[in-house]
Each structure stands twice: as structure tokens, then as C-alpha cells.
C-alpha positions in Angstrom: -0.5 -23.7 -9.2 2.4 -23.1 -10.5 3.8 -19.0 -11.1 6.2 -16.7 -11.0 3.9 -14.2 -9.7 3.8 -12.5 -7.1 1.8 -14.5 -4.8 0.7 -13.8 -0.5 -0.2 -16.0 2.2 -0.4 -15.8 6.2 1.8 -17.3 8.5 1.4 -18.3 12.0 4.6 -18.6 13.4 6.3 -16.2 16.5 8.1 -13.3 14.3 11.6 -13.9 15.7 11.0 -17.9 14.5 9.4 -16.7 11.2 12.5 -14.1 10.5 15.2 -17.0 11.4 13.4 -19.8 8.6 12.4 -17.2 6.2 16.1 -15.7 5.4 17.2 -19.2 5.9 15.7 -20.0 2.6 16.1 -17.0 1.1 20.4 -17.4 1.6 19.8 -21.5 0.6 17.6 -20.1 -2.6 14.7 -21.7 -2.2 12.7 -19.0 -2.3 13.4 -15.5 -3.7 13.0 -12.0 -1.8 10.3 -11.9 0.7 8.3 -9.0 2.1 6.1 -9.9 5.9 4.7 -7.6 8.5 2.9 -9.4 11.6 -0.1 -7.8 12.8 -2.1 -8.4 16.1 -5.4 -10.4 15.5 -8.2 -8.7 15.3 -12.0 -9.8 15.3 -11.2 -13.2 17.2 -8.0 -13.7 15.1 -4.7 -15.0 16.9 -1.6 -13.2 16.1 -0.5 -13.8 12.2 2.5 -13.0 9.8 1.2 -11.6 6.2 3.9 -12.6 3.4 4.4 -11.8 0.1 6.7 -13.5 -2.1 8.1 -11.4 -4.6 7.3 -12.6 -8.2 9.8 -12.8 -11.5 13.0 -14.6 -9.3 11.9 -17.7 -9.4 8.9 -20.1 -10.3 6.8 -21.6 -7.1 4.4 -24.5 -7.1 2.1 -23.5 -4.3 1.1 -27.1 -3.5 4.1 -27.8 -1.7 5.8 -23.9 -1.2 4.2 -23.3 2.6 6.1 -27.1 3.8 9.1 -25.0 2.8 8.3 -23.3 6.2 8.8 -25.8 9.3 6.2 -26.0 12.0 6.4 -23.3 15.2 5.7 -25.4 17.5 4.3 -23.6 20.5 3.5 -26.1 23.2 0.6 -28.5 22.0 0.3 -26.5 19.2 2.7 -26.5 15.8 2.1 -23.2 13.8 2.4 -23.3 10.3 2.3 -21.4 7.2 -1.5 -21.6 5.2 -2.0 -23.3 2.2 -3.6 -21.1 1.2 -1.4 -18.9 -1.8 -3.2 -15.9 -3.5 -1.9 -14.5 -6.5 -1.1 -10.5 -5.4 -1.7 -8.1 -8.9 -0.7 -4.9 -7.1 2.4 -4.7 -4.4 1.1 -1.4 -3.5 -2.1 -2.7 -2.5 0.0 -4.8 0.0 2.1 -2.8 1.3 -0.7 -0.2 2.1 -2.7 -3.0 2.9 0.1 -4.1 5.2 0.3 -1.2 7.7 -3.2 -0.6 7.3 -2.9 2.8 5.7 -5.8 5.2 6.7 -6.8 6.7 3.4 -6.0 2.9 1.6 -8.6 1.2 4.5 -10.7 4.1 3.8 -11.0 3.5 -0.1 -11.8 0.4 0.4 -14.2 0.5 3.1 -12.3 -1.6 5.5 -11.9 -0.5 9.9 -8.7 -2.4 11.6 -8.2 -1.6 15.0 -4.4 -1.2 14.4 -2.0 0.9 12.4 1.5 0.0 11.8 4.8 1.8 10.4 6.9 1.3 7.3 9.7 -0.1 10.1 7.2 -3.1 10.9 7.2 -4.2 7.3 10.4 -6.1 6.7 12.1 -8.4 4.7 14.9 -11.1 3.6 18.9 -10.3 4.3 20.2 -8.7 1.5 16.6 -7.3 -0.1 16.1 -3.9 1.8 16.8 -1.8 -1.4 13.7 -3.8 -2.9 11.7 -2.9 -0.1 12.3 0.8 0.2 11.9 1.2 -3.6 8.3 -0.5 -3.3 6.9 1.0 -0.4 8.1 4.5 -2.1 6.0 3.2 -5.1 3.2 2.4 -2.9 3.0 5.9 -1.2 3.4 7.6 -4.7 0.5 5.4 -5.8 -2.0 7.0 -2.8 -1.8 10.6 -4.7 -3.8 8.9 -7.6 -5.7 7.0 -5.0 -10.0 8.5 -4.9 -11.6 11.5 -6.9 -9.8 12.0 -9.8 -10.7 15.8 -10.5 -9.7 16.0 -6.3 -6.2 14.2 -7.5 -5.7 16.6 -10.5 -6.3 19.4 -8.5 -3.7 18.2 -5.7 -1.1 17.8 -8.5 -1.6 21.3 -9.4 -1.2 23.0 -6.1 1.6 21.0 -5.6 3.2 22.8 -9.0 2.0 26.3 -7.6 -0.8 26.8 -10.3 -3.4 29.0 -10.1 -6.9 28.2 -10.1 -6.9 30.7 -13.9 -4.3 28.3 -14.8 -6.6 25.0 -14.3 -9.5 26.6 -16.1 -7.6 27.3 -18.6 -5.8 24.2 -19.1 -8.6 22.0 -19.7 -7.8 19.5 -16.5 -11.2 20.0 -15.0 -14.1 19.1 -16.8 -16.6 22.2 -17.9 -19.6 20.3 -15.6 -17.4 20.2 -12.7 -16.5 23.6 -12.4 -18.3 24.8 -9.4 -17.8 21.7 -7.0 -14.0 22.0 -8.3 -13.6 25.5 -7.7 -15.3 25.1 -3.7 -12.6 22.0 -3.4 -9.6 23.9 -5.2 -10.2 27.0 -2.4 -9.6 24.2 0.6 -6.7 22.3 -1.5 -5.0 25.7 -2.5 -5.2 27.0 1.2 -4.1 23.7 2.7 -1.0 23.8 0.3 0.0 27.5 0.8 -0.8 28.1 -2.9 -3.9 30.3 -2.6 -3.5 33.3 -5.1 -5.7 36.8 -5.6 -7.4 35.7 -8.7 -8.0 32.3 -7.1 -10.6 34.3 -4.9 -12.2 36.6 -7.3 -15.4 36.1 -9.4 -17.6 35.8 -6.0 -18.3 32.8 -3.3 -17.5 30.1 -6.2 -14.3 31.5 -7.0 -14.9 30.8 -10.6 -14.3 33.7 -11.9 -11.1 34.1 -14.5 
């Protein structure tokens, strides 16, 4: 396949090895800017690198990209990058996938036994304003992430409206009213914007 997408794989080499090859080709130009995190196995997996080569620098035949990466070899055994490329749509979905983001692992249904930090993801020489522009973009993204009327009514406590306000606008549909209202009570409280008229009209707090 050949793409200039961007496009993932998992690597198998010892980080500090990985790092040292990987910005080698990056400063050579063989590959363009690269994003990897390595995570601990998990579920009878060894130890592994997940990479993501960013798309639109340059076009990459996956049949012969991962021999761009030589060996690890680690006594009888020589460590390699898969062969295995998969086309990757959505960087945020990496990224949050990448440090196994609670509320992402969540949304998807997924358990891992370990979290990481944004400082464990990291990238080629030279490519770090890339990176912290993407993983801004990707925790931006988990605001839309789940319940849409829940996300709405997170946007609005975040601009200090009142639940009068929301009613009024039209952002909550006329069915969901009273589940909205029970939810807007524990959104507006956890975000300090929890207003006199937000509590009158009874137990629902839907009255205007």
C-alpha cells in the first residue's frame, strides 16, 4: 500500500534503541515526523513501542517502510518493527488511545492495566511543536466525546449560563427536559455555576 496517510504500527525494539533509529531517519528524510509511546504488555504481551507516522510529508509504501527500522537484537532474539501498517483516520483517537485515557478507554469499552502521561508520548528531533499542538487537539476533542445533550450542557456551564438560559435557547431538546434538568443541577454545581432560578420550579428544577 502505498499513502500519504497517516498510518500506525508497533514496534518491538528497547525505547532508548527505537529513539536513536527513529530520529536517525527522521534527520536522513526517510521518513517524516513521527509520534511513539512504549507501553508495558499487558494480557501476555511483551513490552512494545506504538508509532504513528504522521501523514501529508511524504508518501510511504508499507511493503518495505518497517525494514527502514533495523533489528534490536536482544540476545537470541532480533526485535523488529510489524508489518503490519494500519491506516490511522483520527490522531486524537491515538493519542488518547496512546496514554490510555480514562474517559477515551471508557467510551470505547476497553480496561488496560496502565495509564500513562502526555511526557511518555514523544517524538522525532525538531517535531515537538507538532506534538503539543495535536495532543491539545486531542484533549479538546474529549469535551465532545459521549452524550451529546451532557456535552452541550458542559459547554454552557463552562460560559456561566443559566439553566433559564438553556431552555430558552433551544440547545436541549423539548423530550429531554427532565433528565437534562437532574443532569444540569450536578454539571452547574460541579462547575460553580449553580444560579437561584436554576433551583426553582420544584425537585426537577424545570421551572423558568
Amino acid at each position: 500500500m502505498r499513502t500519504q496517510k497517516n498510518i500506525s504500527a508497533i514496534a518491538y525494539h528497547r525505547p532508548e534503541v527505537f529513539k536513536l533509529i527513529t530520529n536517525a531517519l527522521r534527520k536522513a528524510g526517510n521518513i517524516g515526523p513521527c509520534f511513539w509511546i512504549p507501553h508495558k504488555g499487558e494480557g501476555g504481551d511483551k513490552p512494545h513501542i506504538h508509532l504513528v507516522l504522521i501523514g501529508g510529508f511524504r508518501t510511504y509504501d508499507t511493503a518495505k517502510l518497517s525494514s527502514l527500522w533495523p533489528p534490536d537484537i536482544q540476545g537470541d532474539v532480533a526485535a523488529s518493527v510489524t508489518s503490519l501498517w494500519r491506516v490511522t483516520k483520527n490522531l486524537n483517537d491515538w493519542l488518547l488511545y496512546a496514554v490510555h485515557d480514562a474517559k477515551y478507554l471508557a467510551l470505547k469499552g476497553l480496561e488496560r492495566e496502565h495509564a500513562y502521561d502526555w511526557a511518555d508520548v514523544q517524538c522525532t528531533e525538531g517535531d515537538d511543536d507538532t506534538l503539543r499542538q495535536l495532543i491539545a487537539e486531542a484533549e479538546d476533542s474529549k469535551v465532545t466525546m459521549g452524550d451529546k445533550t451532557t456535552c452541550r450542557l458542559i459547554a454552557c456551564a463552562r460560559r456561566g449560563m443559566t439553566w433559564r438560559e438553556i431552555v430558552l435557547s433551544g440547545l436541549v431538546p423539548m423530550g429531554q427536559l427532565s433528565q437534562a434538568s437532574k443532569a444540569w443541577h450536578i454539571i452547574a454545581q460541579e462547575y460553580g455555576v449553580l444560579h437561584r432560578d436554576d433551583t426553582e420550579g420544584g425537585a426537577d428544577g424545570i421551572g423558568l
